[in-house]
N, C-alpha and C positions, 0 to 999 in steps of 0.2 A: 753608390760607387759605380764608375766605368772603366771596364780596363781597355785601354787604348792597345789594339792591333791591326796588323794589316793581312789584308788578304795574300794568299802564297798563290802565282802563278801558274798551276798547272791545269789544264782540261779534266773536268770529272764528268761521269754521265749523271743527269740527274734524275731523278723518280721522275714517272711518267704523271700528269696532273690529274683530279681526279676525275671520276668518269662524269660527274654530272656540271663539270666548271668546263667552259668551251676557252679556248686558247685563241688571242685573238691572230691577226696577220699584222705583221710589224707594220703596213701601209694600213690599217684603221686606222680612221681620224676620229667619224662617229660613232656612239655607243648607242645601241638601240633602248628605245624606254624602259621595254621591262629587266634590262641587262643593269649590270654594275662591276665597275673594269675595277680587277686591278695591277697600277702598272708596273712594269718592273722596274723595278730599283727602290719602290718603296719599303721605307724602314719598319721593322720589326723590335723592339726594344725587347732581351730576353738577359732572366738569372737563373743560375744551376741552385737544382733546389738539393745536389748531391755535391760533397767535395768529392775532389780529386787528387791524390796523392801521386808524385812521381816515382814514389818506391813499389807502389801496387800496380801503378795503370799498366793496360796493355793494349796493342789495338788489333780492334776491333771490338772492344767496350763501348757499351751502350751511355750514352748521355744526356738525362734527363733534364727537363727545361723548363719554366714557363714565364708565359708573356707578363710582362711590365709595361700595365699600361694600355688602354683598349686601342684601337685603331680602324678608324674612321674614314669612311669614302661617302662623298656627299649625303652627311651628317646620320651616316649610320654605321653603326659599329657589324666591322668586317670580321674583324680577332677579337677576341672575346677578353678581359684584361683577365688574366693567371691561366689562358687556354694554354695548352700544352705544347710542346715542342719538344722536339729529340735531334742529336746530332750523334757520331761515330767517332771516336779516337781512331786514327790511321796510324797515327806513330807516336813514339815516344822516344824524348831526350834524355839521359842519365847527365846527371851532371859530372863534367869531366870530359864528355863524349867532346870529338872534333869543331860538332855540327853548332855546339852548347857552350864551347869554352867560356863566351862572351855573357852566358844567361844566368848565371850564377846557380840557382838551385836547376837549372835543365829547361825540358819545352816541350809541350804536347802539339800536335795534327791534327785538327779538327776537321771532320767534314759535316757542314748543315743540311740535315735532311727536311725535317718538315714542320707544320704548326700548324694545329688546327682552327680551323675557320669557325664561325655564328652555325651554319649550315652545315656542321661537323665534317666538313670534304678536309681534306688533308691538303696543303699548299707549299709546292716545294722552295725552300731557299737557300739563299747562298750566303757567302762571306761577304763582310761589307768591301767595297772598295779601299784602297789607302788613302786615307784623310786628305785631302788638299792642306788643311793648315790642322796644324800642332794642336792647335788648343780644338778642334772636334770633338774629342775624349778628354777625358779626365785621367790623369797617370796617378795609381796608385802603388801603395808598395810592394804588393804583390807582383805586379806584372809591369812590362815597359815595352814601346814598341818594337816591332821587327820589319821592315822595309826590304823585302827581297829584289835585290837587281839582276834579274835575268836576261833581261834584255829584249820580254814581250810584255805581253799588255797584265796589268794585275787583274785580278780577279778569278769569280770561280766558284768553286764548293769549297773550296780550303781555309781553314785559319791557323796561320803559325803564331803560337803562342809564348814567349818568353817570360821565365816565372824566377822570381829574387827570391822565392819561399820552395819547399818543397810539395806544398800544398794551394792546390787551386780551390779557394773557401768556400763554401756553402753560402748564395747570395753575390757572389760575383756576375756584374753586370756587362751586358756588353750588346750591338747591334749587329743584327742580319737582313738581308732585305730579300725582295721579290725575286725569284730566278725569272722570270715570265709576264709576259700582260697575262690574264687571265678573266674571264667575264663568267660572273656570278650572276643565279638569278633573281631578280629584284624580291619580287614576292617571297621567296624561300626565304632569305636574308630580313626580310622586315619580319617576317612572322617567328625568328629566331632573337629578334631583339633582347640582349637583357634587360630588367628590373633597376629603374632608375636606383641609384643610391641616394637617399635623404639628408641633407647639411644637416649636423647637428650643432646646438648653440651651447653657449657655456662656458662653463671652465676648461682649460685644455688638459689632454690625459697623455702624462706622460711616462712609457714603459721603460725604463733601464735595464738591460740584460748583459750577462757578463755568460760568452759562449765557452764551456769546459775545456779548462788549459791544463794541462798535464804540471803539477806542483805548481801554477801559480799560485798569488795571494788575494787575500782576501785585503780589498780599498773604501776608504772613507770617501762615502757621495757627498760634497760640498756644493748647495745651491745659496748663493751670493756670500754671506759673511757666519753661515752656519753649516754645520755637517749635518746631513739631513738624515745619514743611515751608512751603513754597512753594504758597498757590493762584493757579495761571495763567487768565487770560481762554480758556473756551471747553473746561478742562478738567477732571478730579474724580481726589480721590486715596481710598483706603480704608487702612482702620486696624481693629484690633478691642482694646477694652479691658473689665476686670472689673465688674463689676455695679459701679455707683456715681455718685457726681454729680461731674462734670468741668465748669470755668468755660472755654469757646471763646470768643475772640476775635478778630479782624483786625488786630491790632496789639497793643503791649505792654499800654497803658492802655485800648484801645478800650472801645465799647460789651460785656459779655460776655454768652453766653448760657448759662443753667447747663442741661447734660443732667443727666437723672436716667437712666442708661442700667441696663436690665433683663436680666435672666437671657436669653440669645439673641434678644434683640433686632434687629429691624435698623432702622437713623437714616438720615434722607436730609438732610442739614442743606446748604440754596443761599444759597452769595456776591450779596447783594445790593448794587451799586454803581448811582451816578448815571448816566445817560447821558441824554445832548445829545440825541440822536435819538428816543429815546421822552417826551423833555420829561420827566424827574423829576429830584428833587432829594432831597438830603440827605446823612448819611456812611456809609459802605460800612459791613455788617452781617449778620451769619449770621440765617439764616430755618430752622425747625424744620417740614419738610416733610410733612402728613402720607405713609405709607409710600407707597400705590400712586401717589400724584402724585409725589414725588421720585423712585423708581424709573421712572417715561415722564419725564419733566423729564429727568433724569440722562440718562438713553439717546441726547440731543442733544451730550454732550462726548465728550471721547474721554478715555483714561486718561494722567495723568500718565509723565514717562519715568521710568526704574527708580530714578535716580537722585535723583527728587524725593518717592519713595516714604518715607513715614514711618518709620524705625525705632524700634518705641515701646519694644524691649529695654532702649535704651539710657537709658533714662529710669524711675527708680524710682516709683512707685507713687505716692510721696507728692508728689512733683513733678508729677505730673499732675493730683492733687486738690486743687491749691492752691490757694486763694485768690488774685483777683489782686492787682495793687496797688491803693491807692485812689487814685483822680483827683487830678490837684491843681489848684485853683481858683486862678487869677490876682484 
């Protein structure tokens, strides 16, 4: 998931860079060999690995981060994928307030402070700029954009955030980028490399997790023309099946989602239902998690009992590839 915002215009000071990354001059063209720039305005992909509630927050609260996603500067990895990142809550919207009439559950003030680097230095950044076009982000239900017209240029340290829920979820996604050119040193950065990760082959493994809702219910996992198990409030089952596109659903007729599941793959697919208490609405529905956010997301249930375990033996092939039924319209 990305939540689609925009940067709030006002001047912030930023952290000073760290002492061993040299800051280049806006007139550098060349990078010298043993250097490695990076430039500003390059993206940062980051998810809160903490909610955030607009009945608790307050600012000057701390907000924990990490990166989605390694990031690379001629083909070495600069941010390390899940290094860390921290940003500051400056304000907060009650919904009702003036500034929020428009936001339905309210709106938090972010400012982005930093993320750590391969070479563990601390690298400051900021708010993304306002999108040039709509489709940049992905809108989801939680949040919608916010486009301030002040009358000077966007950007900054700020993110004004507008939220339909009263809760900013654990696993909300979203991008920051470079405050600064910055030059790193080459050798320090190669000798910090991570540990290639290994393709694995196979059957693909796929984790269902349903994250603790206050008196939800417990739904029937439907893969193609059979119910494959029980998802309970607060808890995740695993399953592995053959390369191919399987139809998941929450019910016989529900909304479905088709996986295209790959050669050793692994899926994090989250029970998303209504609840009272974060103010959302609408009908319960499987979510396609990117990997590393549904692997921390998931880590909040615990495993279903033995007994609510999937047996997918018992189910041929073609039953799992099925097509569902189609709706029927009153």
């Amino acid at each position: 998931m990305v939540f689609l915002a925009a940067s709030y215009g006002l001047a912030q000071e930023l952290p000073p860079p760290a002492t061993k990354a040299e800051a280049s001059t806006s007139g550098q063209s060349e990078v010298p060999t043993d250097k490695i720039r990076l430039p500003k305005g390059m993206a940062v992909r980051l998810f809160l690995i903490e909610p955030i509630s607009i009945r608790t927050a307050k600012a000057g609260d701390p907000v924990r981060l990490q990166v989605l996603g390694p990031v690379k500067v001629d083909n070495l990895v600069v941010i390390a994928n899940k290094a860390p990142a921290s940003a500051t809550i400056t304000e907060v919207y009650k919904s009702g307030q003036e500034v929020a009439m428009d936001w339905h559950a309210g709106g938090l003030k972010l400012q982005m402070d930093s993320v750590m680097l391969t070479d563990q230095q601390k690298q400051p950044l900021q708010a993304q700029d306002a999108p040039k076009e709509a489709a940049t982000n992905a809108a989801v239900e939680w949040a919608h954009p916010i486009f301030p017209n002040r009358g000077g240029t966007l950007g900054g340290t700020l993110l004004l955030v507008a939220l339909n829920e009263e809760t900013l979820p654990r696993g909300a996604v979203f991008t920051a980028v470079m405050s600064g050119d910055t030059l790193l040193d080459r050798s320090a950065v190669e000798a910090a490399q991570p540990t290639p990760v290994l393709k694995k082959h196979g059957d693909a493994s796929v984790t269902v997790y349903y994250p603790h809702v206050w008196l939800a219910p417990s739904l029937t996992l439907w893969c193609g023309s059979v119910p494959i198990g029980k998802a309970r409030n607060g808890q995740k089952l695993n399953f592995t099946l053959p390369p191919g596109e399987y139809h998941f659903r929450l019910w016989q007729t529900g909304d479905q989602y088709l996986l295209h599941a790959e050669d050793g793959e692994e899926y994090y697919m989250k029970v998303w239902v209504a609840s009272i208490r974060a103010n959302n609405k609408g009908p319960s529905k499987l979510l396609l998690m990117e990997h590393d956010v549904g692997e921390f997301d998931s880590g909040y249930t615990t495993w279903v009992e033995a007994k609510d375990r999937p047996d997918m033996t018992k189910y041929d092939l073609a039953q799992l590839r099925a097509e569902p039924p189609a709706k029927k319209h009153r």
